[in-house]
C-alpha positions in Angstrom: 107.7 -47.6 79.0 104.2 -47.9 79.9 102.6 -47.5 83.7 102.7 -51.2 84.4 106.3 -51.7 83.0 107.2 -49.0 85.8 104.8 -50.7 88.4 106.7 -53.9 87.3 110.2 -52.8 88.0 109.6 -51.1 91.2 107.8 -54.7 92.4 110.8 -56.8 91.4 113.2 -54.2 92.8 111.2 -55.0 95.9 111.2 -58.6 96.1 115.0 -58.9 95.1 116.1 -56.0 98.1 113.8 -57.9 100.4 112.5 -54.6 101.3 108.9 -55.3 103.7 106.4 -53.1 101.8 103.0 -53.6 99.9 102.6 -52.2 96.4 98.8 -51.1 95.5 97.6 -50.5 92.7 94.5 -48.1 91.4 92.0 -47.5 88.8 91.9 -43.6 89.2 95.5 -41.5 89.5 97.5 -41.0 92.7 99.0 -38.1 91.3 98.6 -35.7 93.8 98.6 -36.2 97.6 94.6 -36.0 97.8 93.7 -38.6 94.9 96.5 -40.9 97.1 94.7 -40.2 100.2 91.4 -41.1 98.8 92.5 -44.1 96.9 94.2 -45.8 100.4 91.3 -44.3 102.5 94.1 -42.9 104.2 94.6 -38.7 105.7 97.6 -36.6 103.8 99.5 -37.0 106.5 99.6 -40.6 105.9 101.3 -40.4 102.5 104.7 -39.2 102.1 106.0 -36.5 98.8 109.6 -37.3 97.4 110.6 -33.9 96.2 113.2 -34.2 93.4 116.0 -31.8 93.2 119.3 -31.6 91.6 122.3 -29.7 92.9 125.3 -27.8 91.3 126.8 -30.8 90.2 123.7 -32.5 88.8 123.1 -35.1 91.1 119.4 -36.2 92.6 118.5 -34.9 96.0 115.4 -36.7 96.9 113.5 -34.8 99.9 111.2 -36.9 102.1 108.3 -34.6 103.4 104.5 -35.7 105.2 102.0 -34.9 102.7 100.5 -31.7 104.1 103.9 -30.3 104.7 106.2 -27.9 102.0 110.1 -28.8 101.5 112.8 -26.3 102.8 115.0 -26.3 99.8 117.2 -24.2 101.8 117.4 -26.3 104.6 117.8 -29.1 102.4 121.1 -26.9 100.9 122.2 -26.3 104.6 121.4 -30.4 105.9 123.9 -31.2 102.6 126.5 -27.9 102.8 125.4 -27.3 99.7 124.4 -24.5 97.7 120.1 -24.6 97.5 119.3 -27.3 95.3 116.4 -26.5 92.7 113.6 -28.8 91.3 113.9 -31.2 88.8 112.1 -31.0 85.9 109.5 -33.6 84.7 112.1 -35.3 82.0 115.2 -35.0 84.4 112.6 -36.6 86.8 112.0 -40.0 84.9 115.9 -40.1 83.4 117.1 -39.5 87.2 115.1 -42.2 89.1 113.7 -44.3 86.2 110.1 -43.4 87.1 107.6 -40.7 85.8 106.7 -37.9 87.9 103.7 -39.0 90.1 104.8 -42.5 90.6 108.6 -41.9 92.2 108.9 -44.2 94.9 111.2 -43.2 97.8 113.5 -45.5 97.0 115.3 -47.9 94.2 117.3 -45.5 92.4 120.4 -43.7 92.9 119.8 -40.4 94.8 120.7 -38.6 98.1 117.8 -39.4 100.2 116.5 -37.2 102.9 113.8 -37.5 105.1 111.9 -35.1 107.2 112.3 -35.8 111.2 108.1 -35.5 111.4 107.9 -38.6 109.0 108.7 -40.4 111.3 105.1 -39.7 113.6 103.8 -41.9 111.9 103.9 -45.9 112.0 103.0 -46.7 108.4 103.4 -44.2 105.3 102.2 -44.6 101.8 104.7 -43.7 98.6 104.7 -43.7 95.4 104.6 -47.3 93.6 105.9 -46.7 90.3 103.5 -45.2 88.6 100.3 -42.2 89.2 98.5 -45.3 89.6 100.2 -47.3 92.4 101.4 -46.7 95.8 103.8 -48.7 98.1 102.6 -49.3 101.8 105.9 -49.1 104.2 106.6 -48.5 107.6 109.0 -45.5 108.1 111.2 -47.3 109.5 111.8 -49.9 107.0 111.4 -46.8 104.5 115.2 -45.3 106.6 116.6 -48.9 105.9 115.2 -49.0 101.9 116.9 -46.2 100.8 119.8 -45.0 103.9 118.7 -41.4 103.8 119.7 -38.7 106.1 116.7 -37.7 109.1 116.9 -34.1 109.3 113.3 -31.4 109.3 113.7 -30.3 105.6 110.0 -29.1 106.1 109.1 -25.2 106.1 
């Protein structure tokens, strides 16, 4: 697939859940948490990171965390009972959630969500859209409600 077909599917998945957010899309990458900030005109701590991880039994643990803050994979183990979940890797990534690393959205896929208490300081939170090119513009609250995740601080 190529970056629009991803953009595509994460717009439609969207409109059909009725979920309340704005998809953006870019020119220059979103990759990282600083070309996202500068593409939205927005601080780090306006965008949110969805940290993939997979646990014993190879499922997706998706950690919610501000932008300028580092996930607790051991907290993450201890919020699920869990033995410490480690990252995914870029290929188990893309077959996981169905998007390429950069562009995972925090929602719209099959995954134990969890989201970090201090998300929640803020009203509105950018995401990743689908793509290193796109971001989703959601409130936190309607972010809870998109994917049912678990409020705990994951966050070292």
């Amino acid at each position: 697939m190529n970056m629009r077909q991803y953009e595509e599917k994460l717009r439609k998945y969207i409109l059909e859940n009725n979920i309340q957010a704005e998809q953006l899309f870019f020119e220059k990458s979103c990759h990282t948490v600083q070309e996202a900030a500068e593409a939205v005109g927005a601080e780090s701590e306006d965008l949110v990171k969805n940290i993939c991880m997979i646990d014993n039994e190879g499922n997706l643990i998706v950690a919610i965390v501000k932008g300028e803050d580092r996930v607790s994979r051991s907290r993450v183990g201890k919020v699920l009972n869990i033995e410490m979940p480690r990252i995914a890797t870029e290929d188990e990534i893309l077959e996981k959630t169905g998007y390429p690393c950069g562009g995972v959205p925090s929602f719209g896929y099959n995954a134990t969500f969890i989201i970090d208490s201090k998300v929640f300081e803020k009203e509105i939170i950018y995401t990743g859209g689908g793509s290193e090119y796109s971001l989703v513009r959601i409130s936190s609250q309607e972010l809870l409600k998109s994917n049912n995740g678990i409020v705990a601080k994951i966050r070292k």
